[in-house]
N, C-alpha and C positions, 0 to 999 in steps of 0.2 A: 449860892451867890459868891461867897467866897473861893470856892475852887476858879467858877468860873475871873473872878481878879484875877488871881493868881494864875492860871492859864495867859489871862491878857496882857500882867505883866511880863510874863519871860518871853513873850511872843515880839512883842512891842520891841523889848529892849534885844532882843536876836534882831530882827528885822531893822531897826533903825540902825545897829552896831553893824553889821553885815554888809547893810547900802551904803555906809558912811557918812547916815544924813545927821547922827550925833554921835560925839566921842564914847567911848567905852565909859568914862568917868563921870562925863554928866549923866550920862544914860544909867549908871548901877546908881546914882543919886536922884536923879528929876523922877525917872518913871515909877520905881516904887512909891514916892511919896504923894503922888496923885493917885495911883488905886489902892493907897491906904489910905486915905481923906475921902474916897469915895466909899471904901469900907466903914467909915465914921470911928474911923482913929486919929484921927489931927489932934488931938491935944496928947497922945501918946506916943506920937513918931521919932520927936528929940530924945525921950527915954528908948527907943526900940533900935534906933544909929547907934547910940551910944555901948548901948549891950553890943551889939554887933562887931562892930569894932575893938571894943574889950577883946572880944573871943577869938579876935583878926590880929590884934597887935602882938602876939608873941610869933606867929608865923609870916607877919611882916619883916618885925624885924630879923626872924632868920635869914629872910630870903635879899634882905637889902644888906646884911654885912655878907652874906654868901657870896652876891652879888661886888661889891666891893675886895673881899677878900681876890678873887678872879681877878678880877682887874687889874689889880697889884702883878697878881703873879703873871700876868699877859706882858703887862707892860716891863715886867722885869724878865721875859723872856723864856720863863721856865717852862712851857710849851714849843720852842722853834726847835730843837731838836726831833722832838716824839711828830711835828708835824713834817719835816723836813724827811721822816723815816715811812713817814705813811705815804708822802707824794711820791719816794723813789718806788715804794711798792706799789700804787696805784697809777700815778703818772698823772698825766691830766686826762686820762679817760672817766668822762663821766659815768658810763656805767661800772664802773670799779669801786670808783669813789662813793657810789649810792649803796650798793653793796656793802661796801666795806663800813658805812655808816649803821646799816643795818646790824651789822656783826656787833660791830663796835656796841650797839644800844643792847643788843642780848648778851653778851660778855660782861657791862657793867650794871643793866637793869637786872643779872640774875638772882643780887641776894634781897630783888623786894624794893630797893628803896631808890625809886623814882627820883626825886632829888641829886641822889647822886650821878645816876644815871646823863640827868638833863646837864649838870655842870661840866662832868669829861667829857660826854659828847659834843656839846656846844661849843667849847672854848679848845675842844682839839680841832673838827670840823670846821667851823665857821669861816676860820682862814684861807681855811684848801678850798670851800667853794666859793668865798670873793676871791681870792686868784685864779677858780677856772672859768668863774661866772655863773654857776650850776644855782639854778632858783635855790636860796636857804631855806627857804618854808618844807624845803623833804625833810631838813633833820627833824624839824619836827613834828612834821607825821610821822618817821620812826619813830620817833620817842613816844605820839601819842598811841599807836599800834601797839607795840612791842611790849614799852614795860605793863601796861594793862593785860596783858597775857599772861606775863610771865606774872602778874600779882594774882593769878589762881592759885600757885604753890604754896606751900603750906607755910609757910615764913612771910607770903606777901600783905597778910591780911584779911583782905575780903573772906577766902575760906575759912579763916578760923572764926570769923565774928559770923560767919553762914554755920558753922558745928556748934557754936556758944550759942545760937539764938534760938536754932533747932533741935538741940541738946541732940545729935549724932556725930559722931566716929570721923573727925575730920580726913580719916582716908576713903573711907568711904564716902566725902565727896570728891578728894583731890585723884583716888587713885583710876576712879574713870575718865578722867576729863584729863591726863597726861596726853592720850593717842590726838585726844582734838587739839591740845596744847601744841604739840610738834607740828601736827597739820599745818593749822594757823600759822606756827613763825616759818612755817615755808612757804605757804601765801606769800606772808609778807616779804620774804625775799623775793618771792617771784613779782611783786610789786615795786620792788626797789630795781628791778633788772629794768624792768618796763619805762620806769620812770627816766632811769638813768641811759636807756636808748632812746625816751622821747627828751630828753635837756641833752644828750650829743646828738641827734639831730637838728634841735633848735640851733645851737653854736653855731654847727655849721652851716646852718642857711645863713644866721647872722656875720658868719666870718665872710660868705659870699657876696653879702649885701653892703658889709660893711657897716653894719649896726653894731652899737659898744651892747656886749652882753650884759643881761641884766635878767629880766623873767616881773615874774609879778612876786610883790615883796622884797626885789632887789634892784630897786631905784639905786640909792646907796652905793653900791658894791663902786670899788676901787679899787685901785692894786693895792695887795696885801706889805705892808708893814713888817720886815724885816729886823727882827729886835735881836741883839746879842745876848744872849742870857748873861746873867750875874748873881751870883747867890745861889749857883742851880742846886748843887746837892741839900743846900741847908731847905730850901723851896720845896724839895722834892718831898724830904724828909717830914716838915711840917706840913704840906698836904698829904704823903701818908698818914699822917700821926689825923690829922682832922679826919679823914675818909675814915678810917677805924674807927674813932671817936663815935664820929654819928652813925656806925656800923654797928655797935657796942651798946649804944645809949648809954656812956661811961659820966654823960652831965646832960641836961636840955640842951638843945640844939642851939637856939640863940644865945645862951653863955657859950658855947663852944666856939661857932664863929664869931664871935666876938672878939672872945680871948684871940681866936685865928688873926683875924683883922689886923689887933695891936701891935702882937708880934713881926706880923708881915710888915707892915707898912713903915713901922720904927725899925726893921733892918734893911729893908731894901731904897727907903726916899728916908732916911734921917734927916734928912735937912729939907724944914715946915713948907717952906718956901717950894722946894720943888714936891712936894707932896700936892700942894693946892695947885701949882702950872700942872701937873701929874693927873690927878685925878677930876679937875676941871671939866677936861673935855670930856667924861663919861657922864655929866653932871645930868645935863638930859634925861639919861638911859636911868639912873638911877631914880632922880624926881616920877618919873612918869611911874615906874614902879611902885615909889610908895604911896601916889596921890589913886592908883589902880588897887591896891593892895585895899586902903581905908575907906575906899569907897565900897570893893568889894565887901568888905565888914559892913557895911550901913546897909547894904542892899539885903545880904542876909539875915543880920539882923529883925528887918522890917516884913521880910517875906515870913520866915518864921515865925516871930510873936503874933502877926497877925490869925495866924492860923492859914494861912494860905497853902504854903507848903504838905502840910497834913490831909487840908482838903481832895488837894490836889491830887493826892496817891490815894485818897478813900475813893473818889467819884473815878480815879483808873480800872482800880479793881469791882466796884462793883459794876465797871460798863461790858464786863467779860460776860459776851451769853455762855448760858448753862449748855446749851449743845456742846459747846468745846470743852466741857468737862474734864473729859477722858485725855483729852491733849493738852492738858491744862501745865503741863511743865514746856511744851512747846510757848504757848501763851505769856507765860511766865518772861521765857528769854526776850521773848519779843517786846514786853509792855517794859523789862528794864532796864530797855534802852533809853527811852524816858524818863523815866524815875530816877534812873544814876542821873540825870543833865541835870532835875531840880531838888536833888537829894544828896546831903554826904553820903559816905558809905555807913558812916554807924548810923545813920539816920535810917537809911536803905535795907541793909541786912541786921542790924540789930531791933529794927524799928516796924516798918515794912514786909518783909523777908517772913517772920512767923504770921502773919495775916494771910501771904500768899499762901503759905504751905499748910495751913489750915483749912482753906479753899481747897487746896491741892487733895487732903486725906478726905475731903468728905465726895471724892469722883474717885478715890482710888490711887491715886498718884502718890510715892513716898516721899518723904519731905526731903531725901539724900537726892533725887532726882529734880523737886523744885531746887533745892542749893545752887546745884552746876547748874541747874537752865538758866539760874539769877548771875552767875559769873559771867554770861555772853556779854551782856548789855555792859561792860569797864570798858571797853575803847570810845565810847561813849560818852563817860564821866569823864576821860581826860579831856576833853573839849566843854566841859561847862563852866561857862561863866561866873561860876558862884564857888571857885577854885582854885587856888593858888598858883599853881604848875603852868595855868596856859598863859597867864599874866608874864612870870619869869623867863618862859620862852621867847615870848614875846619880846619882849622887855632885851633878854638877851642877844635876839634876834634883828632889834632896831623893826620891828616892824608894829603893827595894830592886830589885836585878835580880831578885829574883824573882816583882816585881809587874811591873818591865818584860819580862821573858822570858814570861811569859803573854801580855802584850797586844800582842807583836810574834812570837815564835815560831809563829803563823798564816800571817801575813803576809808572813815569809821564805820559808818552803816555798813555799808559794803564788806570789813572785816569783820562784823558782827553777826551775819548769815555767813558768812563762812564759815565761823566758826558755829553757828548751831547748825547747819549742814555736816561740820564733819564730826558736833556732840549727836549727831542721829547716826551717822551711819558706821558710827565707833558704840552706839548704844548706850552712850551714858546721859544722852536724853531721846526718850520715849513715852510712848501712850501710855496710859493706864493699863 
């Protein structure tokens, strides 16, 4: 009974968010609160938000001075240079520019940290595709492709908490599943060629018709904003200094940007008055963020204490027939494509992850094998709603995830047999 809520919630709140028949923020608040009072928890849901949110607000608030911090440095220019160097290279050909975004997201997703990744590419990018017109919803389907790949590596994560959970040899998961690794981010190149010959097609039928460029998700777009930099070296200097920082883990991440924030914004707008005319008009972009972020917290919150979430990954695994035993690390890749959308990752591989591979040794399968077939299912997880990252995109995007969750939840799936097609025929997932 419980699984089954919990199924009806995430369904409900996809589908509603998706069709746009309710916002992202009522929807992470209204829907769980009605199939938890149907669960007969109403008099424990203002306790189950509120935990939620606890465990939400310290990655809120990274993400809204992160957010802020950017801003500064946009408005004070320390990006027109680096973008002004990337258009003489790429031009206004959109296939370049897709490309080169792609690049762009493997060059800074490679040491792992996602975050990083989403702010250089966002706030390099964004510009050069509102001044060519190029739909901004690719960057982040690269972002959500890419760095989910590249977080197989031994440094990203997910494999170390898959070698901590199943006590093996984290090379002996990462060192099979490098040939699929490579595979994959050539996919995805060859999906950003695709993309970026279908968006310089569309221009020019629009330039023929005489339609203002735009796509879906890019209502918005205008001519790009031509700032002088000021401040450039000292800008430069203290966004290296922050990128390292949270490279390092040399302090918590929300003291880092934070400290970042002060510094920026007291040398670059000293005076109060233009700081507020300054940062004004991103007020929006910022609100929506943090009212998405706390809301996000209550929905999680309330999905987990209920038990919903647990269910939910019990009644997955036990709906696997026993005939598919033998293929049971195929099975694997495939069911955690689900499981990442309504699970974290330590929730998933520290949680989840020894239950499969336990299934997995009683057909024969070894648990180094369930591992990698559990790393397919991460382009996946970057698209759930019960997740910081697709929020911030968004957010940074000026769009709704549930115009980005349409035009990139194709694309995930899709990248997700890719890559268990090329973990089979690279052999680092197979039968018993």
């Amino acid at each position: 009974m419980i699984a089954l809520l919990g199924f009806s919630t995430i369904s409900l709140f996809t589908i509603l968010v998706m069709t746009n028949r309710v916002s992202a923020v009522a929807g992470l608040i209204g829907i769980p609160i009605i199939f938890a009072v149907l669960a007969g928890f109403g008099t424990e849901i203002g306790k189950m938000m509120v935990g939620g949110i606890v465990q939400t607000a310290p990655t809120a608030v990274m993400l809204v001075f992160a957010l802020l911090y950017f801003i500064v440095m946009f408005e004070s220019g320390l990006f027109e240079p680096f973008i002004r160097k990337i258009i003489g290279v790429v031009g206004d050909d959109p296939v370049k520019i897709v490309i080169g975004t792609a690049l762009l997201v493997i060059i800074t997703g490679f040491d792992g940290d996602g975050a990083t990744a989403v702010l250089i590419t966002i706030t390099a990018m964004y510009p050069i595709y509102r001044r060519v017109g190029i739909n901004p919803l690719i960057i982040a389907l690269m972002l959500g492709l890419i760095c989910p790949v590249l977080n197989w590596l031994p440094w990203g994560g997910p494999a170390a908490r898959a070698a901590i959970a199943l006590k093996v040899d984290i090379d002996d998961i990462v060192g099979p599943m490098i040939p699929a690794l490579l595979l994959s981010l050539l996919a995805t190149l060859g999906l950003a060629y695709h993309l970026g010959l279908r968006e310089k097609r569309r221009l020019a039928q629009l330039a023929v018709t005489g339609i203002a460029a735009g796509g879906e998700g890019g209502s918005h777009l205008k001519p790009r904003k031509i700032i002088q930099p000021r401040n450039f070296w000292f800008n430069l200097i203290l966004t290296i200094c922050l990128m390292a920082g949270m490279g390092l883990g040399i302090a918590p991440l929300p003291a880092l940007v934070m400290l970042a924030f002060a510094v920026a914004v007291t040398v670059n707008m000293p005076n109060v008055r233009e700081q507020q005319e300054r940062l004004k008009e991103h007020g929006a972009t910022v609100m929506t963020l943090v009212t998405l972020m706390l809301a996000a917290g209550a929905f999680t919150g309330i999905i987990g204490d209920t038990g919903m979430v647990k269910a939910m990954a019990d009644t997955m695994i036990a709906a696997v027939p026993d005939g598919l035993g033998e293929y049971f690390g195929f099975v694997t890749a495939v069911i955690s494509m689900p499981l990442l959308v309504i699970l974290s990752t330590d929730g998933f591989f520290l949680g989840v992850l020894p239950i499969l591979a336990h299934t997995g040794a009683a057909y024969g399968v070894p648990p180094e094998v369930v591992a990698r077939a559990a790393l397919i299912g991460m382009p996946c997880h970057s698209l759930s709603p019960l997740i910081a990252p697709i929020y911030f995109c968004a957010s940074l995007l000026r769009t709704d995830i549930g115009t980005l969750q349409r035009f990139a939840w194709p694309w995930a799936i899709w990248l997700c047999f890719v890559a268990l097609f090329a973990a089979t025929i690279t052999g680092a997932v197979h039968a018993a």
